[in-house]
N, C-alpha and C positions, 0 to 999 in steps of 0.2 A: 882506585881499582887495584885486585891486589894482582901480584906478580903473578900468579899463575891462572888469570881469568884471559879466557880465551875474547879475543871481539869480535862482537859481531858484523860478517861483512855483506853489503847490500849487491845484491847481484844483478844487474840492471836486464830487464828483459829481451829478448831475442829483435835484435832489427825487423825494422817495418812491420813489428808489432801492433795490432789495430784495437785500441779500447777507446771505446768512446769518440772514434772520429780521430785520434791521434796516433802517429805513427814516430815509432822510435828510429832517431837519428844516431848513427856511430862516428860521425863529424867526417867521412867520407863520400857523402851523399851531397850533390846538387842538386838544385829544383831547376828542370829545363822545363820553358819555358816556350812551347812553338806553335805560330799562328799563322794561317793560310788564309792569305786575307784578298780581296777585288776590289775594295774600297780606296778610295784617295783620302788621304791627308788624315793617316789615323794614327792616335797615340796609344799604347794600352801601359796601365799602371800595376804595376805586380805591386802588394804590399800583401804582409803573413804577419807570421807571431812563432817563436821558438821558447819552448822551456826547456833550459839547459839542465842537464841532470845535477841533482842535486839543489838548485835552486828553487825558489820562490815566486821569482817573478822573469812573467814572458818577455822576452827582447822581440822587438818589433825588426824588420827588414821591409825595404823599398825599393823596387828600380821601375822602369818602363822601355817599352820596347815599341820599334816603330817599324812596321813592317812593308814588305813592298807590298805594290799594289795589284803582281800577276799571280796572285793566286800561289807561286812557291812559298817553301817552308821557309820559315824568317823565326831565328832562335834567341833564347837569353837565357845563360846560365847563371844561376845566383847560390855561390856557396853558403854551406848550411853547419851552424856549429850542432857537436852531438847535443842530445837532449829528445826533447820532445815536438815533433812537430803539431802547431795546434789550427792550424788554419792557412789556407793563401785566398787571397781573393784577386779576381784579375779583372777590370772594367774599361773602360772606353772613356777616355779622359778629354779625347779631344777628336773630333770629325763625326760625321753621323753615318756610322755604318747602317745597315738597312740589318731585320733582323738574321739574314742569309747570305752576310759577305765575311764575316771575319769567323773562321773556325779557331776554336785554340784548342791546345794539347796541354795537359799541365803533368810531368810525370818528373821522377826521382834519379839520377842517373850514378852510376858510382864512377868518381871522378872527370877530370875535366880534359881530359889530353884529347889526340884526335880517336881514341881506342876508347873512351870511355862508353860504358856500355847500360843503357835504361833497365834498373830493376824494377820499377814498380809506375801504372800511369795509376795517376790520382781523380784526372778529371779531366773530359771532353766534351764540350759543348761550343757552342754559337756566343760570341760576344756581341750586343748592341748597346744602344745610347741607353736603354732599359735593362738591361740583363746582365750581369755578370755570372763569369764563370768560376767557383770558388769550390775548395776544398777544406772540411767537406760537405757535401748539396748537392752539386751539379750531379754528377756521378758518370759516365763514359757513355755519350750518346754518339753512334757512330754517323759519318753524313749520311754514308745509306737508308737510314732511318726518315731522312726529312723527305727526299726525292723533291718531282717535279712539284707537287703540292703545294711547296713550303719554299718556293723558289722564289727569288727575288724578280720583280718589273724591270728591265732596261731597256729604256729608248736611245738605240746609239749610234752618232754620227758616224759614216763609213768615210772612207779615203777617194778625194775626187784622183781617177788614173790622168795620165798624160794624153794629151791630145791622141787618136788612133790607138789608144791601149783601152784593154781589158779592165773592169774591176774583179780586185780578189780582197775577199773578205775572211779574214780567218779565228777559228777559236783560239785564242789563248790558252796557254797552259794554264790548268789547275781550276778550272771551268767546263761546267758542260752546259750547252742550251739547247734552248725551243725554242724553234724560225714561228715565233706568230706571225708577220708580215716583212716586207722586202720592199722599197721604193728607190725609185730611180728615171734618171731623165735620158735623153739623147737628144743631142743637136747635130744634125747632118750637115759636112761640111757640101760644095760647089758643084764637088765630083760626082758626073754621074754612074749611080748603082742604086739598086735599091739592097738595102742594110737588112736581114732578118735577126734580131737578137734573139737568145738563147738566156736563161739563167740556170744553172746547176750545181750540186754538192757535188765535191768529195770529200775520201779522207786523207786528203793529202798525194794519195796515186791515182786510186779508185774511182771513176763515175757512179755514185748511188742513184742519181737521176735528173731527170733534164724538162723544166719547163719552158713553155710560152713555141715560139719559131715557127708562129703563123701569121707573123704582123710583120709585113715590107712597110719600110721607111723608105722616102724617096732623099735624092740630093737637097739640099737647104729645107729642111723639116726639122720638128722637133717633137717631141712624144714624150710621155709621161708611162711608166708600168710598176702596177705593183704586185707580187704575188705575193698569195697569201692563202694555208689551208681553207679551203670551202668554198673559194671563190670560183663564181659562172665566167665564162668568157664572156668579159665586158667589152665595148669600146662607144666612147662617149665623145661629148668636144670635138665634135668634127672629124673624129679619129685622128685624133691626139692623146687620149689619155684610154689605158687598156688595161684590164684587171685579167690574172691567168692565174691557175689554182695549182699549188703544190702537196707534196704527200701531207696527209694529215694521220699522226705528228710527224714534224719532221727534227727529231734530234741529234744534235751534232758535239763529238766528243772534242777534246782536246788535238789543236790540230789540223779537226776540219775545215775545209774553205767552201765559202761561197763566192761564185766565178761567174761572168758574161760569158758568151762565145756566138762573135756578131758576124754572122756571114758578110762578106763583103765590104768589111768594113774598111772605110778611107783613111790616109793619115789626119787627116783635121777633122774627124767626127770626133765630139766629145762626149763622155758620160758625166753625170752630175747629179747631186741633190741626193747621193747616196744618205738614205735610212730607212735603219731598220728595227724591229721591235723582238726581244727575244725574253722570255724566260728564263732566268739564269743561277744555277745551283753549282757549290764547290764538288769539284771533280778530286778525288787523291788517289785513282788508280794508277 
């Protein structure tokens, strides 16, 4: 080349640049990584692909991230060298989420401190045993998008209370549901009264409203009730077992409880057999 030949210099394109599905890295960018997940015993596997400027060939990256199980944000930062980003894919390696428990975020942040700040999300979707969330495909599906439709079945054991106490039932964070039914027992202790139970929402301060509290239990008795939208006032078995109808829908955000409130009740009356059946969608309000 002779001495006075100028060279040519390659000017590498503007960050987060998008051709083709690939977004340009300035070697200051993380791929955060966050899933909002309700499932138990889940693994998720991040693995991508980076072409480094100037090079030839993609360098692959790998981590997994294990997230809790109440619905809050559960994160993984995975530093990125400059170059080109060509892909991430994020899958369910291990547990069987249902295809409405584990949301993931996949986005870009520039650096890692507690001040690092998200420039770009890549991708938003539902991870399950079938579906990954990968960039780029997925593309940003908000959960508002899925609602009650797309909601997951849960049949789930409630908390037996203490002798003479109350059940309280509560939504977890990061969850919203639909009360499709309510079951539960009572056993009267010696004492005489007769017991009128009560079942009712709130959100947490609030009365939203108040079923059943027409059915007197006597001393040493036991009963069976379940409420449930659409149900007649039943009473079956002897008047032992009672069915009493609740608002239809009845949706409960983050928070909410469902609570007894048993007139007259003794200290050795027990409640039991708590379950309940609820439709359940991720909450990220």
């Amino acid at each position: 080349m002779a001495d006075d030949a100028i060279p040519t210099l390659h000017t590498p394109p503007l960050p987060l640049l998008t051709v083709g599905g690939a977004g340009y890295l300035t070697g200051e960018e993380w791929l955060k990584v966050t899933a909002y997940n309700t499932a138990t015993a889940i693994t998720l596997t991040i693995t991508g692909r980076v072409l480094p400027f100037g090079e030839r060939r993609p360098i692959p990256f790998r981590d997994t991230l294990t997230p809790t199980t109440d619905g809050l944000a559960s994160t993984k930062a995975i530093a990125l060298p400059d170059g080109w980003l060509l892909n991430v894919d994020v899958r369910v390696t291990a547990g069987t989420p249902s295809s409405q428990s584990t949301y993931v975020v996949l986005a870009l942040q520039r650096g890692y401190s507690a001040n690092a700040e998200e420039v770009a999300t890549l991708a938003a979707d539902y991870a399950s045993t079938f579906t990954r969330v990968t960039y780029p495909g997925s593309g940003v599906h908000s959960v508002a998008s899925f609602g009650v439709t797309s909601a997951r079945l849960r049949s789930i054991v409630g908390t037996t209370p203490a002798p003479g106490s109350e059940i309280t039932e509560t939504v977890p964070a990061g969850v919203r549901w639909q009360l499709l039914s309510f079951f539960m027992s009572l056993l009267t202790s010696a004492a005489a009264a007769n017991r009128i139970p009560y079942l009712y929402a709130d959100d947490g301060v609030h009365e939203l409203w108040t079923a059943g509290g027409d059915v007197q239990i006597a001393a040493n008795s036991g009963l069976y009730m379940t409420f449930a939208p659409g149900l007649i006032g039943l009473t079956t078995l002897a008047n032992t077992a009672f069915g009493r109808p609740i608002p239809n829908p009845t949706i409960l955000g983050p928070g909410y409880r469902l609570k007894t409130s048993t007139i007259a009740i003794q200290a050795g009356d027990q409640y039991g057999a708590v379950q309940y059946l609820v439709n359940e969608w991720t909450d990220l309000s």
